[in-house]
C-alpha positions in Angstrom: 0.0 0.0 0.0 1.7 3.5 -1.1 1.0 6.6 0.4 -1.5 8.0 -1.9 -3.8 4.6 -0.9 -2.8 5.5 2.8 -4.0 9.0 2.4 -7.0 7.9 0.8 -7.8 5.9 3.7 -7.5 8.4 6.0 -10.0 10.6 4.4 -12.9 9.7 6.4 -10.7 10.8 9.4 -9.4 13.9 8.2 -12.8 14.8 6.5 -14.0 13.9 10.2 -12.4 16.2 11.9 -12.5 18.9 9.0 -16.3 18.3 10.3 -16.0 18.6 13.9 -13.7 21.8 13.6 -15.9 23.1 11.7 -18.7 23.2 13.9 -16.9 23.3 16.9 -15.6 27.1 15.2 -19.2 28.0 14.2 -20.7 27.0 18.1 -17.3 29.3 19.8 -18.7 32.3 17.0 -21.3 32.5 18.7 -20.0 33.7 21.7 -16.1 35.1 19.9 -15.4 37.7 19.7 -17.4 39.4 22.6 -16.4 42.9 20.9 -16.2 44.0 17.1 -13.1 42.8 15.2 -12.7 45.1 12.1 -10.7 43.1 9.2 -10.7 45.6 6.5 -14.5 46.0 5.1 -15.5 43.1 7.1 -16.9 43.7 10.9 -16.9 40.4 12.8 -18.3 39.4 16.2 -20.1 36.5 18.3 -23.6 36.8 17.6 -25.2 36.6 20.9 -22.8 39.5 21.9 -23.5 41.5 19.1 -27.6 40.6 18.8 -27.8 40.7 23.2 -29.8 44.0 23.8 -32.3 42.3 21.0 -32.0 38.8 22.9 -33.1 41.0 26.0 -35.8 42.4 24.6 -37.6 38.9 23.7 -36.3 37.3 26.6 -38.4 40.5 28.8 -41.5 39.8 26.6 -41.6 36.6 26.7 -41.3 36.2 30.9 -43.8 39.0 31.0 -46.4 37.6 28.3 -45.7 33.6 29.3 -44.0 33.0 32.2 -44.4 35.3 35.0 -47.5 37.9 33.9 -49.0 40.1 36.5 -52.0 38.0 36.6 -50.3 35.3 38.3 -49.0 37.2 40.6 -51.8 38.3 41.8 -53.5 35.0 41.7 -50.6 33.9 43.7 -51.3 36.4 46.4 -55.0 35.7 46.7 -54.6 32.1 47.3 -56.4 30.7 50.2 -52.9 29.3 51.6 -51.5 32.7 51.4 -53.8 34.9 52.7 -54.3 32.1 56.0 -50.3 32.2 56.4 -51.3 36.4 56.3 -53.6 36.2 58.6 -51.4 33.9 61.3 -48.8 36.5 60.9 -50.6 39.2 61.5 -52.4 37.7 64.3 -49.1 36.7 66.2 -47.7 40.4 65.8 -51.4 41.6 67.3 -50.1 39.3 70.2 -46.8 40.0 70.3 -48.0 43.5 70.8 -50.5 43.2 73.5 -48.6 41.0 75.7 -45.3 43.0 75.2 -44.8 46.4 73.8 -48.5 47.2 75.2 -47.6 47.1 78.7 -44.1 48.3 78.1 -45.2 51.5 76.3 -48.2 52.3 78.3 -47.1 50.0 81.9 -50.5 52.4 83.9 -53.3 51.9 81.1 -52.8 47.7 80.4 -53.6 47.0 84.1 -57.1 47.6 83.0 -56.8 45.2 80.5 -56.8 41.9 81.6 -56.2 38.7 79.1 -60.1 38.4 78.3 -60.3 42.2 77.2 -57.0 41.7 75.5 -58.8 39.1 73.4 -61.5 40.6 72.5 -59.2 43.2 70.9 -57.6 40.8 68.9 -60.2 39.2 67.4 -62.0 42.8 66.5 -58.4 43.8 64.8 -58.7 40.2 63.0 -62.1 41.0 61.8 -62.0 44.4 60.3 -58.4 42.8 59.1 -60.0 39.9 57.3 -62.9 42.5 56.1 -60.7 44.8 54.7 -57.9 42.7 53.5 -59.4 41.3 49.9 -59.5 45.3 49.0 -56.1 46.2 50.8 -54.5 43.5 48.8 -56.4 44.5 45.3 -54.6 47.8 46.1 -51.5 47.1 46.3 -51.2 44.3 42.9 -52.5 47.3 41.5 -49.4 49.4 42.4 -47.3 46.4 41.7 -48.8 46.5 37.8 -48.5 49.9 37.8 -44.5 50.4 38.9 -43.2 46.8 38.6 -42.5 46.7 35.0 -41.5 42.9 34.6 -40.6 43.1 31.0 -38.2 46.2 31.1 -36.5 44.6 34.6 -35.8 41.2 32.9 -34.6 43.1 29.6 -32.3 45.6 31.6 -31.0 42.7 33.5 -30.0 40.6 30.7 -28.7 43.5 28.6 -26.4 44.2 31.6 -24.8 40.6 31.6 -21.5 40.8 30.7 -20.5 38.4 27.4 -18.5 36.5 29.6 -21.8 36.0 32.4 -24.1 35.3 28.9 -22.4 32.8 27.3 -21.8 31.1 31.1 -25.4 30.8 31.0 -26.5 29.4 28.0 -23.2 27.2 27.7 -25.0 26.1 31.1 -28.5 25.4 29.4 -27.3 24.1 26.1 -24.2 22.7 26.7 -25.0 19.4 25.8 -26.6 20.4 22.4 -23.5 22.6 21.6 -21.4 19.2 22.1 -24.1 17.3 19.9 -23.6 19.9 17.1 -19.9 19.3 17.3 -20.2 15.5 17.5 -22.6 15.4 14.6 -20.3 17.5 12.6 -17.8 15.0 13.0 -20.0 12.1 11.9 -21.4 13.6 9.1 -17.8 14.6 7.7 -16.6 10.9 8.4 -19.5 10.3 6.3 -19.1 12.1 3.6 -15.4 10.7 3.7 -15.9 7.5 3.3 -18.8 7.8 0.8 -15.7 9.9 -1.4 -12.8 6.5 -0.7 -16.2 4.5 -2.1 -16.2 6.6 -5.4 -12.5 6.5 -5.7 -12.1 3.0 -5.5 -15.5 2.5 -7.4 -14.5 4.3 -10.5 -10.5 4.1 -10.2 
């Protein structure tokens, strides 16, 4: 076997990696370079770099519109859980207050309230607090809406990633498919070679 049979041989290989490098060069331009490389009246840079205030923008629409809308946040709030656990808090500050900073703050006055009057007060202040709290809540989700722009604060955040932090995080999420791009570059090139040393020695 000469070397021009050895080399042809070795083209599934070579045409394998050609294949891998490839697309090993094409996932790393996504990311490289993280700022603009001029080469005469070419302008090069990653694309997730160069398209992130874009990639910001959908990213803020779509947690706004599909992921975390205002709606469920308010539904959140008004779950029956939630508004119990409220009301259990509440009710142990009302009784953190009577039995402590009460008769600390005003020692003369709380010796006319003994433990039954103290009570009573607390279930009147749980009362008008479950009464009013439905509309108490209502008003503030409405400010929420109002101020708490989810869209924009996702978009600013993302837009503020450095390159380095962004491609971190989606190396993170898709690293395995990056590798399976890579992989099946290599494949397909190794392919494609031996499909060629099958022509050669087909028609030689």
């Amino acid at each position: 076997m000469n070397a021009s049979q050895i080399l042809i041989y070795l083209t599934p290989i070579m045409t394998g990696l050609i294949g891998w490098f490839t697309n090993w060069v094409a996932v790393k331009m996504l990311f490289k370079p993280e700022k603009p490389v001029h080469l005469g009246i070419f302008r090069i840079q990653g694309i997730f770099p160069k398209r992130q205030n874009k990639l910001a923008e959908k990213i803020g629409k779509m947690v706004a519109l599909e992921l975390l809308t205002s709606h469920d946040i308010r539904n959140k709030i008004m779950e029956e859980g939630n508004l119990e656990t409220m009301k259990l808090f509440i009710e142990e500050k009302i009784d953190e207050y009577l039995e402590r900073t009460f008769p600390s703050k005003y020692p003369i006055t709380s010796v006319f309230f003994g433990r039954a009057r103290r009570n009573q007060i607390k279930v009147d202040i749980l009362e008008e607090v479950e009464r009013i709290a439905p509309d108490v809540i209502e008003k503030i989700i409405d400010e929420i809406e109002t101020k708490f722009d989810i869209e924009t604060i996702v978009a600013d955040k993302v837009a503020q990633l450095s390159p380095s932090k962004l491609e971190g995080l989606i190396q993170g999420i898709l690293k395995k498919e990056f590798r399976f791009i890579e992989l099946s570059g290599a494949i397909l090139g190794f392919f494609v070679g031996l499909i060629q040393v099958v022509f050669i020695q087909f028609f030689k």
